[in-house]
TIZA-888821 format. One record per residue: x, y, z of N, C-alpha, C, CB in turn. Coordinates in steps of 0.2 Angstrom, whole numbers, plus 5000, padded with zeros to 4 digits. Glycine has a CB too. Example, Ala and Ser with C-alpha at 12.3 -4.5 7.8 and 13.67 -1.06 7.14 Angstrom:
<nodes>
506649725039506249785039506649845039505749785045 506449895035506849955036506450005039507049975029 
</nodes>
This chain:
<nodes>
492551774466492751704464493451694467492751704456 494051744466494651704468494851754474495151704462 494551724479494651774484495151784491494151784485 495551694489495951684493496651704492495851644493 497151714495497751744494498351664493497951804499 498751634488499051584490499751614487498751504486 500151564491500851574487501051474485501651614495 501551494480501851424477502451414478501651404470 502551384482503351364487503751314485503351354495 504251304482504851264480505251264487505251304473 505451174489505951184495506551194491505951134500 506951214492507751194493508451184497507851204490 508751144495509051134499509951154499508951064499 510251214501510751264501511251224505510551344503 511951204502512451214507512851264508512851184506 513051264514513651324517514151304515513851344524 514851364515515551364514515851294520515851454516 515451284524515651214528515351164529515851224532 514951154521514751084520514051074525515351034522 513651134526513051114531512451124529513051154537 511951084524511651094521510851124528511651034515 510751164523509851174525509451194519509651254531 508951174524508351194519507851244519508051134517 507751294511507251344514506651344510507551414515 506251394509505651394505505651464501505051364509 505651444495505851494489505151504485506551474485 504851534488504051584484504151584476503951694488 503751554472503751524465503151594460503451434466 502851604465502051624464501851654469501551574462 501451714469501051734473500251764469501351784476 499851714470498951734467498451724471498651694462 498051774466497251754471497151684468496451804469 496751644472496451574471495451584474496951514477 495251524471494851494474494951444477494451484470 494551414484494851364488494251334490495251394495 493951284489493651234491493851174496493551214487 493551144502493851114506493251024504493751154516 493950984507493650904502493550874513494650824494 493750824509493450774517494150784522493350674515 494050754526494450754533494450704536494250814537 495050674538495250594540495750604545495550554533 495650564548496050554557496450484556495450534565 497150484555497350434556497850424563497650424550 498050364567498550344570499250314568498250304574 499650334571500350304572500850334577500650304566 501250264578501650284583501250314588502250324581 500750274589500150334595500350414596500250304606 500250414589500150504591499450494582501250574589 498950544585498550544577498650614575497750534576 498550604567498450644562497950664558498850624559 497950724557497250754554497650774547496750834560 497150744541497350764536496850784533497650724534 496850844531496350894526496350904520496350954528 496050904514496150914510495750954504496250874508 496050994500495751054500495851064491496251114504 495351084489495551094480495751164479494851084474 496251194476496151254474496451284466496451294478 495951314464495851334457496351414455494951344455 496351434451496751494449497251484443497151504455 497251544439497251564432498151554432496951664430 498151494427498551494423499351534425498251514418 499951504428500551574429500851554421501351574437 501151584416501651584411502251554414501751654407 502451504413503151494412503451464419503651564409 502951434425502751384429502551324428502451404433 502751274431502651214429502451204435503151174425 501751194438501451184446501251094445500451244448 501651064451501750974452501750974457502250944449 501550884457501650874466502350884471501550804466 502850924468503450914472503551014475504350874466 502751024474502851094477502351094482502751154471 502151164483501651174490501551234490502051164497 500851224492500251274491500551294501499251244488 500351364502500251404509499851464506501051424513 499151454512498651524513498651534520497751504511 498251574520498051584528497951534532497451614530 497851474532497651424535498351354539497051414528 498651374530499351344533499851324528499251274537 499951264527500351244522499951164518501151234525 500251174513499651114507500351064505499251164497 500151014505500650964499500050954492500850854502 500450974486500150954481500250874480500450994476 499350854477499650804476499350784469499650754482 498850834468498750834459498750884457498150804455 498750884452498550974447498250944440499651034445 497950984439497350964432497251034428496550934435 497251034422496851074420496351094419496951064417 495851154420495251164421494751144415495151224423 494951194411494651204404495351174399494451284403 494651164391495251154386495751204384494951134380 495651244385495951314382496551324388495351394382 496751284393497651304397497451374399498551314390 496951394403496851474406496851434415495951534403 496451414415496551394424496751314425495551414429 497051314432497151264433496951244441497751274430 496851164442496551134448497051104451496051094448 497151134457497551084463497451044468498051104466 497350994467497250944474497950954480497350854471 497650964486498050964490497850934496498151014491 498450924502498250884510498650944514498650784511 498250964518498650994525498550914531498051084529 499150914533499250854537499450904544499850794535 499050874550499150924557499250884562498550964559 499350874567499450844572498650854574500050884576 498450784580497650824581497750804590496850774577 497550864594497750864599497150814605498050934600 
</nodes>
C-alpha cells in the first residue's frame, strides 16, 4: 500500500555574518506514502508553457507535525507544492495531500 518513499521539506530562509540571506530546504519527515496521480494541464505565459501535474498522497499520521500548504512534498519523481491536506479517517491516523508539480514543457 505505502510504497512510495516521500520527504516533507520546510524552506528557509538563513542570513550570514554579512547580511546575505539564502535559502535552503530542511527535511521535516521522511515516510512511506501512497501516491496517486490527478489530471495534467498545459498552460502559457510569457511564451514559455508549463506542465502542471498533480498528485494525491496519503500516509500515516507524523506526531507533533503540522503538514500545510506552505510546505513540500519531494519523491522520485521531483518536487510537490502542497496545496491541501485533509484528514483521511475520523480517528486522526492517516492523512491526504493534494499536490502540483509545475515543469517547464519543452
Amino acid at each position: 500500500m505505502f510504497n512510495d518513499f516521500i520527504e516533507i521539506i520546510q524552506r528557509r530562509s538563513t542570513t550570514d555574518d554579512e547580511a546575505f540571506s539564502s535559502d535552503q530546504d530542511v527535511v521535516l519527515a521522511s515516510v512511506r506514502a501512497e501516491k496517486s496521480y490527478g489530471s495534467m494541464t498545459e498552460t502559457q505565459a510569457n511564451d514559455a508553457t508549463f506542465a502542471a501535474q498533480t498528485a494525491v498522497f496519503r500516509f500515516r499520521r507524523i506526531p507533533g507535525l503540522r503538514v500545510e500548504p506552505s510546505l513540500f512534498i519531494t519523491d522520485a519523481a521531483g518536487r510537490y507544492n502542497i496545496t491541501a491536506v485533509d484528514e483521511v479517517s475520523g480517528r486522526g491516523m492517516y492523512i491526504e495531500v493534494l499536490a502540483k508539480k509545475v515543469t517547464s514543457s519543452g
